[in-house]
Steps between C-alpha positions, in 0.01 A plus 500: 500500500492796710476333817787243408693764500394698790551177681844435374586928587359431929640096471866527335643738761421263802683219245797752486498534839497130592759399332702754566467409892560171401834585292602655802496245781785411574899606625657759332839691511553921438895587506600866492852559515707856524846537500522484861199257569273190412153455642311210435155436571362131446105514562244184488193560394233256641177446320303544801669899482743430826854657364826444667840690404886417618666871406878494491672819507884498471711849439844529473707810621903541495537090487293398765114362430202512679239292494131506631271216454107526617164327410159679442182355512158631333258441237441574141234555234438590130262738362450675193818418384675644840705250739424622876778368713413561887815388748583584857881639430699523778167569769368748299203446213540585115303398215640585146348539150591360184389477215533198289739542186505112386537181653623185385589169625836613616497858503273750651539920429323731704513881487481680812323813581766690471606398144756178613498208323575198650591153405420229721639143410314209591665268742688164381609395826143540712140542447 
């Protein structure tokens, strides 16, 4: 009995993390809007870890908008619970933390290092 168990404790984990890899594959959309400003992020998630962002930044200031549009390129991983996103931005390398609040098939929270959730919805129009 003891060793059923021991095997489920070192086995489930790497279940866990397998599916949740899996759940995540796939295009989803993060929208944060201020009163002067939307940015959306719309990321695809390959299963072979390749990720690939379109970020659209629009502000708005005494009528007039302004809108920036750019595409990052990187990979990502799961572990322990944590989503590692690595992109080139812009020329220059980042890699953020997050870890893992819940996914499901449509939605997907993640809490940032710094105590931000997000909500990322998955795609309907591309995959």
């Amino acid at each position: 009995m003891k060793s059923i168990l021991a095997f489920l404790l070192i086995f489930f984990p790497t279940i866990t993390q397998a599916a949740n890899e899996h759940s995540v594959i796939g295009t989803w959309v993060y929208t944060i809007k201020g009163n002067d400003f939307t940015d959306i992020k719309t990321c695809t998630f390959a299963a072979n870890s390749d990720l690939k962002c379109i970020v659209e930044e629009v502000g708005y200031s005494d009528g007039f908008g302004d809108a920036h549009k750019y595409k990052t390129k990187g990979k990502w991983f799961i572990s322990n619970n944590k989503l590692t996103m690595s992109e080139s931005v812009l020329g220059k390398s980042t890699s953020i933390n997050f870890n893992i609040v819940n996914i499901k098939s449509d939605t997907l929270v993640l809490m940032s290092e710094q105590n931000f959730k997000q909500v990322w919805q998955r795609s309907l129009s591309a995959n």
